[in-house]
N, C-alpha and C positions, 0 to 999 in steps of 0.2 A: 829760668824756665824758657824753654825755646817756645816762640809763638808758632802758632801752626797756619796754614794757608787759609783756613777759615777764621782763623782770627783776626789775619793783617788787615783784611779789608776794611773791616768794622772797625780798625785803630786809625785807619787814612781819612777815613771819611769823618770821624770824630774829631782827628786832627783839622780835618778842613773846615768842618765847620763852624771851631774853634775862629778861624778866619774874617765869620760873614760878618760885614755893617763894616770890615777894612774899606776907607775909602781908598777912589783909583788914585795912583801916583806909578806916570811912566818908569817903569825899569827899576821899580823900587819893593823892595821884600820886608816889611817893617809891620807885624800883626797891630792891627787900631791903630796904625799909624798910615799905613799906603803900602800901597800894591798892585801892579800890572797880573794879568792872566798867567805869566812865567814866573812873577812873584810869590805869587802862590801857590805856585808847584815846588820852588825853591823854600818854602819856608814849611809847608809840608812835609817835605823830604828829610827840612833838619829836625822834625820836630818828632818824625816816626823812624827814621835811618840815622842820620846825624851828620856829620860834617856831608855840605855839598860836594858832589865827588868830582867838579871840575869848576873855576872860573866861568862868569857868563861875561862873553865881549859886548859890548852895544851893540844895540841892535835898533833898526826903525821902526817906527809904528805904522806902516806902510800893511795893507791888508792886502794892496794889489799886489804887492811886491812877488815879481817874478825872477825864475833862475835856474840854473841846470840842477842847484843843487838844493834841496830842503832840509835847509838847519838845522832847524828843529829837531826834526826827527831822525837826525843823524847823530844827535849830542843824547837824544830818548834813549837811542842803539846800543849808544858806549856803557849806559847806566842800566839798562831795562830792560826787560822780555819783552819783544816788540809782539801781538798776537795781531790774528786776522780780526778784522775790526767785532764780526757776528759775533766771536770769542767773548769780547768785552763786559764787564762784570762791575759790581758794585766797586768802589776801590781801585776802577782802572782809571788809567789815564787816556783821554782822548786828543788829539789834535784836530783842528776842523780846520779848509782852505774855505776861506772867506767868498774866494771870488775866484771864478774858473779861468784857470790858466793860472793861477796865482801859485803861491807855495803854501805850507800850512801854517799860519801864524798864530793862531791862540789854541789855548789850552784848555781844559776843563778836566772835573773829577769828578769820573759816575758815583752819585750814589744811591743807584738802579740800576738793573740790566739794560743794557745799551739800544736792545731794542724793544724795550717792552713798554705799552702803552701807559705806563703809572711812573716812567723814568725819568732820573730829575738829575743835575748834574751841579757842579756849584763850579763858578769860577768867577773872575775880575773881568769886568765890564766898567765903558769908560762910563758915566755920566752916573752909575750904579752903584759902585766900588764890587764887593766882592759880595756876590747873592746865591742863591741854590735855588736853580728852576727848571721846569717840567721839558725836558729834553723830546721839544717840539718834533714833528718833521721836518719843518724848517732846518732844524738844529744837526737832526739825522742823517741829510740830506747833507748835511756839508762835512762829517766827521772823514777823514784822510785815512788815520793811523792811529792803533792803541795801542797799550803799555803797559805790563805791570810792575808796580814795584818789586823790588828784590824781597822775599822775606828773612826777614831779620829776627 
């Protein structure tokens, strides 16, 4: 049976939160075992789409990290429906730039609308591991780029 666009969302976010109490471990995608912010996304993706659809190279943990080009959201591009951030919906993917002039380093998964006062997101935090929380101003303040999964 084909899943329909109202469906997928409510399958990512179930996926994701299949996730929380992972603790952090850099650059690592291993559910209750560890996980980075992009781990989480990776093991999402295999868990609602399936095989990851590219190699992830190393990458720093560098939040300041600057650069002409933003990775991230260039590898999002290859796999993803990049939307205008306002777009963004239970199920999307967000990117946030930590620090201004930065590039966009961490990831999160709305599951809320992106900018609605009751909006909560879930991703991997260092000292946290993987939690789901009320996607502050603070938080909103710093989103770059969204994404949707592909439906599958």
């Amino acid at each position: 049976m084909e899943e329909t666009s109202q469906t997928a969302p409510a399958r990512i976010v179930k996926a994701a939160r299949r996730w929380i109490g992972t603790p952090y471990h850099d650059q690592a995608s291993v559910r209750g075992v560890g996980c980075d912010c992009l781990g989480l996304l990776r093991g999402v993706w295999r868990d609602v789409i399936g095989p990851e659809p590219m190699p992830v190279p190393p990458y720093s943990r560098d939040w300041g990290e600057t650069g002409p080009v933003e990775v991230l959201a260039e590898a999002a591009r290859a796999a993803m429906q990049e939307l205008d951030v306002v777009e963004a919906r239970t199920g999307d993917v967000i990117l946030f730039r930590m620090r201004a002039g930065a590039i966009a380093k961490h990831v999160g998964i709305l599951s809320g609308t992106a900018r609605s006062a009751r909006s909560h997101f879930i991703h991997a935090y260092e000292r946290t591991g993987v939690i789901e929380e009320h996607l502050s101003p603070a938080w909103q303040r710093r989103i770059a780029f969204a994404f949707r999964f592909p439906v599958r």
